[in-house]
C-alpha positions as CSV (number, residue, x, y, z in Angstrom):
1,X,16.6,176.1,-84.9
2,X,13.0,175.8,-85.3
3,X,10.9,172.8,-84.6
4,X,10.9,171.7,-88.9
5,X,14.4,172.2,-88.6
6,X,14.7,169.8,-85.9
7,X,12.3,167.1,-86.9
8,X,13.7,167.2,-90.3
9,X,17.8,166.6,-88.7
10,X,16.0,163.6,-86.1
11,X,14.5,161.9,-89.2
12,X,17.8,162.2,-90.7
13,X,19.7,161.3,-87.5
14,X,17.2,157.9,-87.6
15,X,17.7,157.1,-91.0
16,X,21.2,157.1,-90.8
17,X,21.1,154.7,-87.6
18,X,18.7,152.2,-89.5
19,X,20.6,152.6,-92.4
20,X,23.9,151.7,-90.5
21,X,22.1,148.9,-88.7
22,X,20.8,147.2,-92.2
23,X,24.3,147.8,-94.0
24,X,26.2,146.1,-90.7
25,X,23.7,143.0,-91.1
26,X,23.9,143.0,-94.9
27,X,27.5,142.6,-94.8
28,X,27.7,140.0,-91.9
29,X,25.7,138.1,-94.0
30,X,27.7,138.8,-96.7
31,X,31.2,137.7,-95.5
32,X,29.6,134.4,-94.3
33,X,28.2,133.9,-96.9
34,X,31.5,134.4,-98.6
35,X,33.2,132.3,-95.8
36,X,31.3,129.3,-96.2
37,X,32.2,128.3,-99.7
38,X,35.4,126.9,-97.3
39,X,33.0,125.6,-94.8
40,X,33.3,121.6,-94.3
41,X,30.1,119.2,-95.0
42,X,28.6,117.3,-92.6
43,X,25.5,114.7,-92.5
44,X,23.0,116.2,-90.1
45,X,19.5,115.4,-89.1
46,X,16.3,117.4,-89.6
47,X,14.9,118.1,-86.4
48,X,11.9,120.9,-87.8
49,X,11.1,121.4,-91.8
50,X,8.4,123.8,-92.7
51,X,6.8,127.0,-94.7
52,X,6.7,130.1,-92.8
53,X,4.8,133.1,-93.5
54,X,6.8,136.3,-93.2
55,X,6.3,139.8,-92.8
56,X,2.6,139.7,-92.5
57,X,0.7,143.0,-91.7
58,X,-2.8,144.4,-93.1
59,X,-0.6,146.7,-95.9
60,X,1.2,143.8,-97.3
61,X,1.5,140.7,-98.9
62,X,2.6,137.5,-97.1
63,X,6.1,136.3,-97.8
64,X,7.1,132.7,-97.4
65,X,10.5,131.0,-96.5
66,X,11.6,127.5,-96.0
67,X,12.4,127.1,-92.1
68,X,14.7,124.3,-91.4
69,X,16.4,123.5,-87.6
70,X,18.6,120.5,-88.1
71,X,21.2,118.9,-85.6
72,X,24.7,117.2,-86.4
73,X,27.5,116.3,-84.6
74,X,31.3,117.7,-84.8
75,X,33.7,116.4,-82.6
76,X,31.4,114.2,-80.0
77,X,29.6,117.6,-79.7
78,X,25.9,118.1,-80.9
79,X,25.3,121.1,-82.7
80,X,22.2,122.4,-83.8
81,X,21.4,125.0,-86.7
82,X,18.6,126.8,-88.7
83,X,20.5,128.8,-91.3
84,X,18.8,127.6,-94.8
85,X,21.6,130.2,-96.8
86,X,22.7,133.3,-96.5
87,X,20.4,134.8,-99.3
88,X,17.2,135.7,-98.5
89,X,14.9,133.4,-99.8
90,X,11.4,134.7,-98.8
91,X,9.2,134.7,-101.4
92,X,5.4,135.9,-102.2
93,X,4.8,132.4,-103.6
94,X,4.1,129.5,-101.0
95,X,5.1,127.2,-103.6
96,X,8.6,128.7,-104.4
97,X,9.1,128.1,-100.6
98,X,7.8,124.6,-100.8
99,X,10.1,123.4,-103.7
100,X,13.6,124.5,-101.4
101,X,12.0,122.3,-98.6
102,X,12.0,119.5,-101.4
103,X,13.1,116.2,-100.2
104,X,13.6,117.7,-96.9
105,X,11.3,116.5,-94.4
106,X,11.7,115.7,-89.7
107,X,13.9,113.0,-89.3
108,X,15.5,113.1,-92.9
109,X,19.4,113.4,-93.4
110,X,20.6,116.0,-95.3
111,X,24.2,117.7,-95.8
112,X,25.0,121.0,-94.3
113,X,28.5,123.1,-93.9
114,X,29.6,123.9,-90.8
115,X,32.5,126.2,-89.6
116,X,35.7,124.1,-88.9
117,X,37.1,127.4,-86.3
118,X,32.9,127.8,-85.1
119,X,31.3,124.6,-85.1
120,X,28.0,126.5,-84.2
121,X,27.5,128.1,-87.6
122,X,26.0,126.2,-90.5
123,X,23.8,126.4,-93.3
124,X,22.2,124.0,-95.5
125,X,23.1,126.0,-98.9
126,X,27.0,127.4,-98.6
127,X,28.0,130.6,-100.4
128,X,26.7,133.6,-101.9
129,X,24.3,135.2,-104.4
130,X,23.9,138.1,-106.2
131,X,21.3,139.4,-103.6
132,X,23.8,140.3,-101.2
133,X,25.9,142.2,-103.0
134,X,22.9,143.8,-104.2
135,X,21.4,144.4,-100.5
136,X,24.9,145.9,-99.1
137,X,25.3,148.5,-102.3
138,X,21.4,149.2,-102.1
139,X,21.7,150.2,-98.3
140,X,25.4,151.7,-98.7
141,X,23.9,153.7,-101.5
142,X,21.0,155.1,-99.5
143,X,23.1,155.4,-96.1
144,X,25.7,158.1,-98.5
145,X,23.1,159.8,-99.4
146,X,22.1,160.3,-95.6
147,X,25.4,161.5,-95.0
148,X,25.6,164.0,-97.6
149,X,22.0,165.3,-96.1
150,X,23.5,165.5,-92.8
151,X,27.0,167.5,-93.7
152,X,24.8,170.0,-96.7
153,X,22.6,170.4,-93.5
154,X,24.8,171.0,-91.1
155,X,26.6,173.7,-93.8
C-alpha cells in the first residue's frame, strides 16, 4: 500500500467516524425533539437570557442564538435547564436571535416542557422542525456515501 493509498483510506476512515458522530447527535436530537410534543408544561423561572455569538473564527461569519438557563421545580425538586428547542436556531442575524428572546428576560416566568420519566430534560419550545429531518438525511446521505468509498476501496 503506498503512502496516497493510506492517507486517502485514513481520511476516509475519519470521515466516516465524524460522519457517525454528527448522524448519532442529529438523531438524539431528533427523537427528543419528537418526544417532547408529550412532554408536560411547567412555569419556570429565567435565571440567564441572552444573545450569543457562535462559531466565530477569522474564515467566517458570526452566528447568533438565543441562550436561555431557566429553573423550575417538579416534585419539591429544583431543576434547572438551558435547552431553547431542539432545532438549531443560530442565525447570521443578531436580530433574528433577539426576536426568540422576546418577552424573555432574568427573573421572568415563562413555560417550558419537561420530561415526566426525566425531570432533567426541558426545553422552552417542544417538538420538531423540518431542520432535523433535514440534518439526519443530510449526514446519513454523506456518511453512505463514505461507506460505499470504503467497501469500492477495499475491492
Amino acid at each position: 500500500m503506498s503512502a496516497g493509498d493510506e492517507y486517502y483510506i485514513h481520511s476516509l476512515l475519519a470521515a466516516f467516524i465524524m460522519l457517525l458522530i454528527m448522524l448519532i447527535i442529529s438523531a438524539l436530537k431528533l427523537m427528543r425533539g419528537v418526544a417532547s410534543r408529550e412532554w408536560k408544561p411547567i412555569e419556570a423561572t429565567v435565571i440567564k437570557a441572552q444573545v450569543t455569538r457562535d462559531f466565530v473564527d477569522e474564515d467566517s461569519e458570526p452566528s447568533f442564538s438565543p441562550t436561555i438557563h431557566y429553573s423550575y421545580v417538579v416534585g419539591g425538586r429544583i431543576f434547572r435547564g438551558k435547552t431553547y428547542s431542539f432545532k438549531w436556531v443560530g442565525n447570521p442575524n443578531y436580530g433574528h436571535a433577539t426576536n426568540l428572546l422576546r418577552g424573555i428576560s432574568e427573573g421572568k416566568k415563562i413555560r417550558v416542557y419537561f420530561n415526566p420519566r426525566n425531570p432533567k430534560q426541558s426545553v422552552v419550545i417542544p417538538g420538531v422542525h423540518s431542520e432535523n429531518y433535514y440534518a439526519v438525511v443530510f449526514v446519513l446521505s454523506f456518511l453512505l456515501l463514505a461507506v460505499w468509498k470504503i467497501i469500492e476501496y477495499a475491492k
